[in-house]
N, C-alpha and C positions, 0 to 999 in steps of 0.2 A: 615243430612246424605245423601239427595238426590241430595243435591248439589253439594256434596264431590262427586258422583260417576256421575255425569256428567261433573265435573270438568275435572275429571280423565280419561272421556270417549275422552273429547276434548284436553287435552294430549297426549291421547295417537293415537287417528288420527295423530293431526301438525306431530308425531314422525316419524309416518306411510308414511306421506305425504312427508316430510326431506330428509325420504330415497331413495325415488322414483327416477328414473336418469332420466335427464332432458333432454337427446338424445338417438338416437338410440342403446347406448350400454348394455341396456337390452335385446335389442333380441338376439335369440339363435342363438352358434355359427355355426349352418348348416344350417340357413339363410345367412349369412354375409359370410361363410367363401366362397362364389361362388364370392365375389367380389373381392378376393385375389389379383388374376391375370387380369379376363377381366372384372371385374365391373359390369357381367350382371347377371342374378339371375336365368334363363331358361336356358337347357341345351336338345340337342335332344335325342331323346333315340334311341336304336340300333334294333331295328324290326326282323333287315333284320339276318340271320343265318351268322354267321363267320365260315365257314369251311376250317379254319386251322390248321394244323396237327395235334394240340391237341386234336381239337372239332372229328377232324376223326381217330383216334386214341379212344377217347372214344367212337364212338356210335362202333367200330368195335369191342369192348369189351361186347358190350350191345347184347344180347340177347332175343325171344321172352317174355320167362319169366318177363327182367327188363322192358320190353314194356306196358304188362299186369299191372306191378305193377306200372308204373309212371303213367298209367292212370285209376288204381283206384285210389289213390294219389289225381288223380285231382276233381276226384269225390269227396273223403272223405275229400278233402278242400273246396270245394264249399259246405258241408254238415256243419263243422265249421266257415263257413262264412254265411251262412244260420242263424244258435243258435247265433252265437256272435253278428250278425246284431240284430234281434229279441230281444235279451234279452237289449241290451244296450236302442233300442227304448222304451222295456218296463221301462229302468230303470228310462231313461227320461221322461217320460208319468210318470209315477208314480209321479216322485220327483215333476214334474211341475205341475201337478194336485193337490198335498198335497200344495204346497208354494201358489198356487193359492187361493185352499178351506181354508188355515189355515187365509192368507191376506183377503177375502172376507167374513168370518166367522168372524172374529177381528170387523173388519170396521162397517158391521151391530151390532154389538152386539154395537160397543161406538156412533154411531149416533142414537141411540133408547135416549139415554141420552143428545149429543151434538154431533153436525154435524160439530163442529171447530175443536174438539181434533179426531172424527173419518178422518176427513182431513188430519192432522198432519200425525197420524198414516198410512194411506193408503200412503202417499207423504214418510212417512223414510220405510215403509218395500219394497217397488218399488226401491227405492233408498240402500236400502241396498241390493237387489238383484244385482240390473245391476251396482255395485261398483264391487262385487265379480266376475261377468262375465267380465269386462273391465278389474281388474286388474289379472285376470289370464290370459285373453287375452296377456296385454301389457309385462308382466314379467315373462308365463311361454311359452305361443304357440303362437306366431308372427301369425302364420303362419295358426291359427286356425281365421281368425278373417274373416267375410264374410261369404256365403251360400259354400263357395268353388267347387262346380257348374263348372265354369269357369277355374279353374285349374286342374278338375279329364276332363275335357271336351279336354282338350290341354295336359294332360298327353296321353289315349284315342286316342288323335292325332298324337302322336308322338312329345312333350314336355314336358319335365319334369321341373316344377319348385320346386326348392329345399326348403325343409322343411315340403313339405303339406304331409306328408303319414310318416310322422316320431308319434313315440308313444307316444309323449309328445302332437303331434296336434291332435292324437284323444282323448286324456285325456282333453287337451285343449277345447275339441269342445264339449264334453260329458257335462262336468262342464260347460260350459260358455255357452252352450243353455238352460239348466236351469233355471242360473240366468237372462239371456236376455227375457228368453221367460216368466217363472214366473214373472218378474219384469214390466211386461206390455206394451213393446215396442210396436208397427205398424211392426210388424217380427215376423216370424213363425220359427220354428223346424225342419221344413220336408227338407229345402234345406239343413243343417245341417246333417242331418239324411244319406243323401246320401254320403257325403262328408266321414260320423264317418262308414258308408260300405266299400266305401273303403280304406279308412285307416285300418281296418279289413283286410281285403282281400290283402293291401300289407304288413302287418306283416307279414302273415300265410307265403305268398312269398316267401320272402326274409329271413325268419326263425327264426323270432321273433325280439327282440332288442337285440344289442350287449352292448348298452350304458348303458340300466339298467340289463344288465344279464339275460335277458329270451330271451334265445336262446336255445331250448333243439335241441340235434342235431337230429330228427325223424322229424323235421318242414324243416330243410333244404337239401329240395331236388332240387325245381327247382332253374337253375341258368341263364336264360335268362330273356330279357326284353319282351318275345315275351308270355311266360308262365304269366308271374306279368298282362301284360295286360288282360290276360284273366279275370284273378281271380280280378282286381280291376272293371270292366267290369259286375262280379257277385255280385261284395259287392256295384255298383250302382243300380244294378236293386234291391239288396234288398235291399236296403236303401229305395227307393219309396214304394215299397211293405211293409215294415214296416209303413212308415208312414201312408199311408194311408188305410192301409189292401187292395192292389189291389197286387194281384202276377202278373195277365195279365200284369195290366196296367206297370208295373218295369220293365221289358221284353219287353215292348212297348217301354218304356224310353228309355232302354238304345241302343236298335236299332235304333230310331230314333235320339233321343237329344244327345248324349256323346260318341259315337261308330264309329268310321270311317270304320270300316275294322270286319267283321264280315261271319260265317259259321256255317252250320248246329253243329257243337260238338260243338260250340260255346252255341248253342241257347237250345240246351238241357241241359246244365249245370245250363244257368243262370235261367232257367223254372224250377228246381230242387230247384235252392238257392230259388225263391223265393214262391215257394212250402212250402218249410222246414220256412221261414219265419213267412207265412199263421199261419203255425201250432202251432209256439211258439208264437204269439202273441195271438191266440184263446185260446191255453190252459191258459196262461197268465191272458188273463179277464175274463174265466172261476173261476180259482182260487181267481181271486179279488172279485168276485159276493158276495164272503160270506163276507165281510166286513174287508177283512184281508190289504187291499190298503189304508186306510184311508179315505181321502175324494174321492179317485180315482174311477168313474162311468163310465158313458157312455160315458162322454166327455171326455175321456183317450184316444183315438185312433178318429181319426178321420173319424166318417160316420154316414150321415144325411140321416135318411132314409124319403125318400121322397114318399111310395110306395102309400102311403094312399088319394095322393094330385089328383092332376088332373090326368083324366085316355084317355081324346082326346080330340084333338084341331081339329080347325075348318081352313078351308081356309084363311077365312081373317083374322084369327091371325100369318098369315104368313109376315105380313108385318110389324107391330110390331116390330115380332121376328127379324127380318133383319134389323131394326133400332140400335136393342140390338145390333147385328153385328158392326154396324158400329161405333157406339158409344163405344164397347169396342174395336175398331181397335184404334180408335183418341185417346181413351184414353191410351192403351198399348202406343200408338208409343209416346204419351206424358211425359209418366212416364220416358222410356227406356231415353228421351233425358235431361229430369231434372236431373235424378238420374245422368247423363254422366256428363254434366258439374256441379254438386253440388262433385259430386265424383274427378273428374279433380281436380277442387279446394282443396278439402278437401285434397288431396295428394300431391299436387303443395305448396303447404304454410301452411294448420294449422296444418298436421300431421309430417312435417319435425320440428316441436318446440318442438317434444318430447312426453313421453310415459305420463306426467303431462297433456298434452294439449289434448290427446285422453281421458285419463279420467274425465277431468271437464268437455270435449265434451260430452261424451255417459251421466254422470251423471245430466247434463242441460236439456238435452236430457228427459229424466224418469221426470224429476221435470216439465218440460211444459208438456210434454203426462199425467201425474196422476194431474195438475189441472186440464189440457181439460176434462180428462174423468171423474173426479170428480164437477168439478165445469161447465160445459154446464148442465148438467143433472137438478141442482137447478135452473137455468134460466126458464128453462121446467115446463109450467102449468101440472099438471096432468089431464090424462081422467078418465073418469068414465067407470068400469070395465062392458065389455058387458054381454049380457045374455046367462048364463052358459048351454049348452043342456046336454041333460041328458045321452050322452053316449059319451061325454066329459071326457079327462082325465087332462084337461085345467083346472089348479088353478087361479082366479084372485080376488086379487094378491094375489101373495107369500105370505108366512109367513114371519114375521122378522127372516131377518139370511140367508134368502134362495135364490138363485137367479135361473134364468130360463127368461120362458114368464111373463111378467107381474110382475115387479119386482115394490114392494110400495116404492118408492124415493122421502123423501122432500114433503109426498103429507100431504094435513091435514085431509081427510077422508079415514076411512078402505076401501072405495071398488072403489078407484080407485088405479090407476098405473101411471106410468113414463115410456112413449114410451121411449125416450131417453136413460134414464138410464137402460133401456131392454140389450139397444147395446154398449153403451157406458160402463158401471160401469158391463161389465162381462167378464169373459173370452170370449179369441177370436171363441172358438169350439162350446163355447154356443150360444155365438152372432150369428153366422152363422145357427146352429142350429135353433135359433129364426126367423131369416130372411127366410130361407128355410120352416117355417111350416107353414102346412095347416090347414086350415078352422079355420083360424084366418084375416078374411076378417077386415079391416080397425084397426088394430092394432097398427099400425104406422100412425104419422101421414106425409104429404108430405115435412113440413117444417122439423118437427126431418130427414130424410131420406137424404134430403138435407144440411142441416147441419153438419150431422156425414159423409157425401160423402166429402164434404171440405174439414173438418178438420182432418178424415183418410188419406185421398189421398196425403194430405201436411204432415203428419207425418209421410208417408211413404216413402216421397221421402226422408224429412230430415234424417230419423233413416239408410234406405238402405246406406249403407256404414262407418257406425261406426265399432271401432273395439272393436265391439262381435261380436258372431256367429247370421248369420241374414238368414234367409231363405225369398223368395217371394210368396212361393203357398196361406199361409193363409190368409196374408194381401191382396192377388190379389184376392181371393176370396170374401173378405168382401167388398172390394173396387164395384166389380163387381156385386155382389147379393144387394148392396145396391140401386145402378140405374137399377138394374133391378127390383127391387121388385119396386121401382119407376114409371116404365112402366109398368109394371102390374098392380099400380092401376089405372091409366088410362084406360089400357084397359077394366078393369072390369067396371067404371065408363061409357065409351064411347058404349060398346056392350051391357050390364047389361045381361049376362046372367052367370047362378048358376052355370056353370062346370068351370067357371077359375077361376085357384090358382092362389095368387100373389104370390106363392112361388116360382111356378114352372119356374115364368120370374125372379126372384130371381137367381135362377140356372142356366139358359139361361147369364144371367148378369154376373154369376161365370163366366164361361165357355169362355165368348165373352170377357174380360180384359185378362183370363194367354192368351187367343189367340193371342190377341193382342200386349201383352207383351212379354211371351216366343215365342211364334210363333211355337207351336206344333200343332198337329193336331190328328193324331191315337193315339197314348200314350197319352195325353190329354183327348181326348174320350172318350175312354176306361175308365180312372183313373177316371173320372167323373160320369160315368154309373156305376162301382163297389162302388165307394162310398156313391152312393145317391140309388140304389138297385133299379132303376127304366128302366126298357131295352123299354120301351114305349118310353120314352124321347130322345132314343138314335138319329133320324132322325133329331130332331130338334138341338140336341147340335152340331152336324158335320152342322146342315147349319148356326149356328153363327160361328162356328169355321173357317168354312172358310170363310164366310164375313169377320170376325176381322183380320184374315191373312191376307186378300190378302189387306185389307185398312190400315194394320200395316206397308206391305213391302212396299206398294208407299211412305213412310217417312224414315223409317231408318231400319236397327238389326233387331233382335232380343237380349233380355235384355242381356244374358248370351255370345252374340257374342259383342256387346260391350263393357262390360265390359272386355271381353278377350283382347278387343285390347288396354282397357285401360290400364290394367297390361302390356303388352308387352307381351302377348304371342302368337308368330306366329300361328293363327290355317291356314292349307288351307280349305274352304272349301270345298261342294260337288262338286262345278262347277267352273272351271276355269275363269277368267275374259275372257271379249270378245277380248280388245286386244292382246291375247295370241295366238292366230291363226294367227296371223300376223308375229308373231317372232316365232324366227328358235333358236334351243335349244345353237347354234354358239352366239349369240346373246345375249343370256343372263345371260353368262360368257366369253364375252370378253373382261372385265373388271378385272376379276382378273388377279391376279398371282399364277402360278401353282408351289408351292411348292411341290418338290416329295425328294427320298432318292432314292440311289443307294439298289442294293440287300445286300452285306455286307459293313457297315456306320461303321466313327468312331465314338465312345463315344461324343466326343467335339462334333462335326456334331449334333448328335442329341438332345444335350442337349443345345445348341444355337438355332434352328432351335425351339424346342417347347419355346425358352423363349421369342422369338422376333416373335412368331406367335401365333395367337390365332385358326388355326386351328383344328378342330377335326379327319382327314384322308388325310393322303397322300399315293399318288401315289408310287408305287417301280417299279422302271427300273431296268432292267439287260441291259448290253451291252452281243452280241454276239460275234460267232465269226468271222465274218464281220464287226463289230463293230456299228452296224446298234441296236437302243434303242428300248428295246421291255418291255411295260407293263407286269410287272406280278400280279399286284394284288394290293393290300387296305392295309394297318396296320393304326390302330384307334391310338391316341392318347393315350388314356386311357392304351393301352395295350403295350405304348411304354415306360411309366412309370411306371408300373409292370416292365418291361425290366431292366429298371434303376434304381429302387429302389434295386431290387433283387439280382444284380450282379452275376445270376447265367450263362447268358449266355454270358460273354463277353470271348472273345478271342482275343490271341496275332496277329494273322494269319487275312492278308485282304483276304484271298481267301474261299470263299464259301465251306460250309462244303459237306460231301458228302453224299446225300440223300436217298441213298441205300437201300433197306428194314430191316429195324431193324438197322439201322446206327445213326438214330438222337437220341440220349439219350434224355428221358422222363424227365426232369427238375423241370417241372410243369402241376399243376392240371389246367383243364380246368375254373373250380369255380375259380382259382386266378384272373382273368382276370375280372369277374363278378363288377362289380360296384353296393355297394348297393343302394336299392331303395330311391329315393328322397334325395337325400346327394350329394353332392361333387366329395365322391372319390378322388383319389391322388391327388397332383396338384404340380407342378414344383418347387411350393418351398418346396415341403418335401423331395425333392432328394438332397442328399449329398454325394458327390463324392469327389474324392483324383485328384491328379495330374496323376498319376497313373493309372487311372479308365479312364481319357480320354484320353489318350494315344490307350485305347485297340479297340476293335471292334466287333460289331454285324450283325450276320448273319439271316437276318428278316424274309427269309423264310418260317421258321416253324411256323411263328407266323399271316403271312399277310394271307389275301383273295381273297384267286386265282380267286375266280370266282365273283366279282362286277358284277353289274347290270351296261351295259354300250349301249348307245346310238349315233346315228350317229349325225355330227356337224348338218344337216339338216333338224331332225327332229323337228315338228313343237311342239312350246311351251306348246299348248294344251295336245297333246299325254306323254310330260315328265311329265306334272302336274299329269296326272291320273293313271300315272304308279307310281309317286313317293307316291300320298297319296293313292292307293289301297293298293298297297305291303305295307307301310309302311317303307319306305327306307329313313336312311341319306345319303347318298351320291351316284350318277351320276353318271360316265365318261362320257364325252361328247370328241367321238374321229374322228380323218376324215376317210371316207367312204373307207369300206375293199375292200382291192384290189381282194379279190378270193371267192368266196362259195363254204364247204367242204361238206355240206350237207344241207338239207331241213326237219325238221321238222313238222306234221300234225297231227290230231287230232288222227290219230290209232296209230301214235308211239308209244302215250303215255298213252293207255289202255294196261293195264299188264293183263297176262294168267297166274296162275298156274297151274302149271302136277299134275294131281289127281296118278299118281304112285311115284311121289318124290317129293323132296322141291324143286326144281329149279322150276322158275320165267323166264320168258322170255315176250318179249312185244310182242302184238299181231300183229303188222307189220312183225315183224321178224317171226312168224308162218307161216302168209299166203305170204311170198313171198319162205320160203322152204317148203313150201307143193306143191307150184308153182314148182322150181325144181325139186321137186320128180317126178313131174308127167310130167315131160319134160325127 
């Protein structure tokens, strides 16, 4: 009978495995369809306000009232992106706590009997996790696979790459952090977590999904890219804050690491999201306390409270401490360049064989990490359990079943323990946990510490970059509390005095790897001081933090910027390169060709012009009546296929309509124009046209942007870089130097007076220079 349903089992895998496609034409079609036309998969997004007739036309419509109401709107979205961040973190915490406790519960119970078949068992429930996260990965969200970090970073930026904020990639990322994370990778959660925020934050956007029908029409209000950046901006900062229960520190994050362009409304919004975060994940493990979560504890949310440990350091453990600095600087900046070219590779040759070849990757992957962590541990003599004091809440060891401190692995006597298997054979929140606590002097021994340093360090590099969802905060932490609780028994050894924790260089350890990896510094901080509940610590974590910076950036990145450039997505960032003061803005478009359109084009004109160009904005000239070509404005791409799909504006007539007030008939809503989020949108092969159709002609007027953001040929490269990535602008003009100045602009122009007896509005330049006449 046992046999029959194993038979059956490995039947019905081959069957499973059969179907699987062997190239890329599993992933989804809002991935692939950007390659239609230009092959590339980024696309920039539009920041910058398009005030063309439409766009003025509606706000001239809009009223104080509708003002009032789209900015409670925006509030009571960051309010639902707040809950929906919170609870999805909870749902994740939950699930992976339970797969965790239910696989580490299983595992002890069969090696009380036999340590071969609790083997077996711990190697297929790992394996049957990270199959289920891999093959939702390869066959439902392409697009979910990575911390995606790196893409809400470059969205943020002003890039959009197609697929990452679509419904199926946070479904994608929900489920496949689960299975990646319960199934025991060298990968955490939390960079996931940020990702599954904003993807939150850009449904609420964008108005839900049209694809599966949750679109109710009370979600779609905003229809800019400039509104979506806010709100996915809020669902990163609660992403962090979920994960780690720090609101500060999410708010910290997203200012510092993912944010280019930011403002006080800004910063009160995302302080709110991650406020309301706070709240639902406390009620949350409030509610779990009575045992309604399953195995779900303490180790559900992430925080080591470290309050108990050391209370003050001494001078010459400052030097130490600064070791720990520099050693997680060499080590971030070593990780950031394995992980590059291990990742290169991986995407260059083994991941172009197919959605087959990603899953026996990730699943090879789970089968060496669950012997490592199952089979180093047996290698491991066991110590003899120290001497318990009596206000001690320190078990040693564990009971069978149980894991924590002091966990009995492979030993032959009751009262000793398996240093090894403490860190190795536990969850990753435990392990750290363990490494972090106090007044467990000599615990570990030097060889275990270095040992699990290796063989973490190297499964982290391997595992970073498979496709499931993979996050870096936890395994950078474990990586780094491991050499540093390293150095703290040194120092405990070398000074022998009673107030040093080895945990507390433990933390320092954490602290000095993401430094030296991500290359964060105040968000960082902060996230580490909320976590560990210890604000004494706070002077010494900023002085590893910036040691491992500044000995990370003499080598390469930061991880999340290389990776960005690995994908291909242009970020700029804070500061311009140095040769850029050199070149003149003439200079670094003199290389193209300037496609433009006349102000009324015919049909063929424009539907040749986008098929044999991959630009996204051209220029509209008018001829006057000197004949002398005078810019008037910008029309997008995107809005030129609206144009053409629509056919509502084409006319028989080459001559410009008449612009008269109330003359342009209202055709279209300004939302038609809107391009959903992270998708495509039109593209030249969905226009279909007659013979007839190109015959007629378009009047662009109403449609272009009178007023571009334009620059003289002269100006230096420097100054166009900081204008283009502060405003957030796609496109320039770079024009030669105006023959006249109509006027001069200053900082009191542009402070506005309201009359406390009416509604008129006047600027306060214009006040004080007719108070001046009056009194002349």
């Amino acid at each position: 009978m046992l046999s029959d349903h194993f038979q059956n089992g490995i039947e019905t895998a081959k069957l499973v495995w059969s179907r699987l496609p062997t190239s890329e034409e599993g992933e989804s079609e809002e991935v692939n369809s950007s390659k239609r036309s230009d092959g590339t998969s980024v696309e920039s997004l539009d920041y910058e306000v398009i005030e063309n007739y439409a766009y003025r036309e509606e706000q001239a419509q809009r009223g104080k009232l509708y003002v009032g109401y789209y900015v409670g709107v925006k509030w009571f979205f960051a309010l639902l992106i707040g809950i929906g961040t919170g609870l999805a973190a909870v749902f994740i915490n939950i699930a992976v706590e339970n797969f965790a406790g239910w696989k580490f519960a299983a595992t002890f119970a069969i090696i009380q009997k036999s340590y071969l078949a609790g083997f077996v068992v711990y190697i297929l429930i790992n394996l049957a996790l990270v199959f289920s996260s891999v093959f939702i990965i390869t066959q439902f969200a392409p697009a979910a696979a990575g911390s995606g970090i790196p893409e809400i970073k470059g969205y943020l930026n002003g890039v959009d790459t197609h697929g990452i904020l679509l419904f199926r990639t946070l479904i994608g990322k929900i489920f496949g952090s689960i299975g990646s994370v319960g199934g025991g990778l060298a990968l955490g959660k939390e960079g996931p977590l940020v990702h599954t925020g904003a993807c939150i934050a850009s449904l609420l956007g964008q108005g839900g999904s049209t694809k599966y029908h949750l679109s109710p029409r009370w979600l779609q209000v905003f229809k800019s890219d400039r509104d979506r950046r806010d709100l996915v901006t809020c669902g990163c900062a609660a992403g962090v804050a979920a994960a780690f229960r720090a609101p500060v520190g999410g708010v910290l994050f997203a200012l510092e690491e993912v944010t280019s362009w930011w403002r006080s409304q800004l910063m009160w919004r995302v302080f709110f999201t991650s406020a309301i975060v706070a709240v639902v994940v406390r009620t949350a493990m409030g509610w779990c306390k009575s045992g309604k979560c399953g195995h779900f504890g303490s180790g559900g949310f992430i925080i080591w409270d470290i309050s108990g440990g050391q209370d003050d350091y001494s001078f010459e453990e400052l030097f130490p401490m600064a070791i720990i600095g520099i050693i997680g600087g060499l080590l971030g900046a070593l990780f950031n360049q394995l992980t590059l070219y291990i990742t290169y590779w991986r995407r260059k040759s083994l991941h172009k064989r197919g959605n087959r070849v990603k899953i026996f990757e990730a699943c090879l992957i789970s089968v060496i990490t669950s012997v490592i962590s199952f089979g180093l541990p047996l290698l491991r003599k066991c110590s003899a359990c120290p001497e318990s004091e009596a206000n001690s809440d320190l078990e040693c060891p564990r009971p069978p079943g149980m894991y924590g401190n002091y966990v009995n692995f492979y030993c032959s006597k009751d009262n000793e323990y398996n240093d090894l298997a403490t860190i190795f054979f536990n969850t990753q929140d435990d392990a750290i946990r363990n490494l972090f606590s106090a007044k467990t002097f000599h615990e570990y021994s030097a060889q275990s510490l270095l040992t699990f340093l290796v063989m973490f360090y190297t499964l982290a590099v391997v595992t970073f970059g498979t496709a499931v969802p993979a996050g870096q905060f936890v395994p950078g932490i474990m990586i780094g509390s491991t050499y540093g609780r390293l150095v703290g028994m040194f120092v405990v050894t070398f000074y022998k005095k009673l107030n040093i924790e080895e945990g507390t260089y433990a933390l320092l350890g954490a602290a000095s790897f993401l430094g030296g990896s991500m290359r964060m510094t105040v968000s960082l901080c902060v996230i580490m001081v909320e976590i560990t509940n210890n604000l004494k610590l706070l002077p010494l974590i900023m002085l590893v933090l910036l040691i491992s910076k500044a000995v990370g950036d003499a080598f390469n990145e930061g991880l999340y910027e290389e990776q960005a450039h690995l994908r291909g997505i242009p970020l700029l960032e804070s500061r311009p390169k140095y040769h850029m003061r050199k070149m003149t803005a003439k200079e670094a478009c003199r290389r193209q060709k300037v496609v433009s359109f006349p102000r009324v084009v015919k049909v063929a004109n424009v539907f040749s012009v986008l098929r044999s160009n991959k630009h996204n904005g051209f220029p509209v000239v008018d001829h006057g009546r000197n004949g002398e070509a005078l810019v008037i404005g910008l029309i997008l791409r995107s809005h030129l296929l609206v144009l053409l799909q629509s056919k509502l504006d084409f006319q028989h007539s080459p001559l410009p309509c008449d612009q008269g007030v109330g003359s342009i008939p209202i055709r279209h809503n300004f939302s038609e124009f809107v391009k959903p989020a992270s998708s495509t949108g039109l593209s030249i092969e969905d226009i279909h046209l007659s013979q007839d159709d190109f015959e007629m002609y378009i009047d662009l007027t109403p449609f272009l942007n009178p007023s571009p953001y334009i620059v003289p040929e002269d100006m230096s490269l420097t100054k166009v870089y900081n204008l283009f990535r502060q405003l957030g602008l796609r496109h320039v003009f770079v024009v030669p130097r105006a023959p006249r100045v109509i006027g001069l602009i200053t900082r009191k122009d542009l402070l506005v007076e309201e009359d406390d007896d009416s509604a008129t509005v006047e600027l306060q330049s214009t006040s004080v220079r007719a108070q001046r006449s009056d009194k002349e």
